[in-house]
N, C-alpha and C positions, 0 to 999 in steps of 0.2 A: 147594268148595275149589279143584278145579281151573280154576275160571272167573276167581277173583281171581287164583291164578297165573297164569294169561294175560294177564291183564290187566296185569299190574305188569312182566311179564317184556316186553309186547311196547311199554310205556313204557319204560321201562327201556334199551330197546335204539335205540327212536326219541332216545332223548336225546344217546344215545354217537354214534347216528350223525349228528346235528345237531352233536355239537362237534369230530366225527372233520373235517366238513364244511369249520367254522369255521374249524378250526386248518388245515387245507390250502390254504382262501381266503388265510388271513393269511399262509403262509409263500410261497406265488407272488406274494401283493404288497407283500412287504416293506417295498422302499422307498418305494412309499406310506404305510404304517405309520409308518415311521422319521421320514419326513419332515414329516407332518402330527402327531406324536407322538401316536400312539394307541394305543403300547402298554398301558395300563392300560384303558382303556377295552375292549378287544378279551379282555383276558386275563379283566375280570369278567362278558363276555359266556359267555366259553368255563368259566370254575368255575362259574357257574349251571347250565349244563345236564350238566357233572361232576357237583355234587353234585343237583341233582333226581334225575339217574339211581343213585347212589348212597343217597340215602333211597327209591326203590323197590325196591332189590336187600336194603335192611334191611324193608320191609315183606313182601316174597317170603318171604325167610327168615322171620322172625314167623309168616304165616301157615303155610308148609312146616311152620314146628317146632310150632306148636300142633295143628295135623290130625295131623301124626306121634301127636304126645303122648295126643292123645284115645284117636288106633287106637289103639295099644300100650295103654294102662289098658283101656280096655274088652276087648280081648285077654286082657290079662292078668286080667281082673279074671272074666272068663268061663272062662276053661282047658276048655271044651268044653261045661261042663257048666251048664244053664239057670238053677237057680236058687241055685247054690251059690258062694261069694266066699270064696277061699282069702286068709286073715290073712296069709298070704309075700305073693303076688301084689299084693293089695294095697298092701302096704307100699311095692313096689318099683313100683308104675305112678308114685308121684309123683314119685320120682327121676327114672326115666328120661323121664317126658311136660318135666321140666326141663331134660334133658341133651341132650335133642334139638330144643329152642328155642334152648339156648346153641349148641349144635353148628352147623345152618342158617343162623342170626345171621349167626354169624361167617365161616360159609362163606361167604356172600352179599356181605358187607361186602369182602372180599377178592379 
C-alpha cells in the first residue's frame, strides 16, 4: 500500500510543480502572452497538469481509505482473539472501512 502511495503522492507533486512552473513562466512574460494572444492556449496547458495532479490526490485517498478500511475490519473483526468474530465488531467493520474511504477521498481532493 505504501509503495502506490508514493507513487501517486510523488506524481502528484511533480504535477503542481510543473504548473507552479508554467504559471511563473507565463506571468514574467506576459506581454508576450498578451500580445501573440495565447492566453487560452497557456491556461489549458496549466488545467491539465491541475487536474492530472488532482486525480492522483483522488487515487491516494482511494487507496489511503481502502488499506485504512481493510486494517480496521480485520482489527475489528479479530478483537485479539484467533478464531472468534464478534456479531458487534462485525457489523461495524463495514461502516467504518466506508467512512474512512469517504473521509481520505475527500481529504485528498482538497
Amino acid at each position: 500500500m505504501s509503495k502506490f502511495l508514493v507513487k501517486f503522492k510523488t506524481n502528484q507533486l511533480k504535477h503542481v510543480a510543473d504548473s507552479g512552473s508554467m504559471a511563473e513562466e507565463v506571468i514574467s512574460t506576459i506581454r508576450t502572452a498578451q500580445a501573440f494572444a495565447t492566453q487560452v492556449k497557456l491556461a489549458v496547458l496549466f488545467d491539465k497538469d491541475v487536474a492530472a495532479g488532482s486525480i492522483l490526490g483522488y487515487k491516494q485517498g482511494v487507496t489511503l481509505g481502502i488499506g485504512l478500511g481493510i486494517m480496521c475490519k480485520w482489527l475489528l473483526t479479530r478483537q485479539g482473539r484467533p478464531h472468534v468474530v464478534s456479531p458487534v465488531a462485525y457489523s461495524l467493520s463495514f461502516p467504518l472501512s466506508l467512512s474512512s474511504i469517504g473521509l481520505l477521498t475527500s481529504a485528498s481532493v482538497l
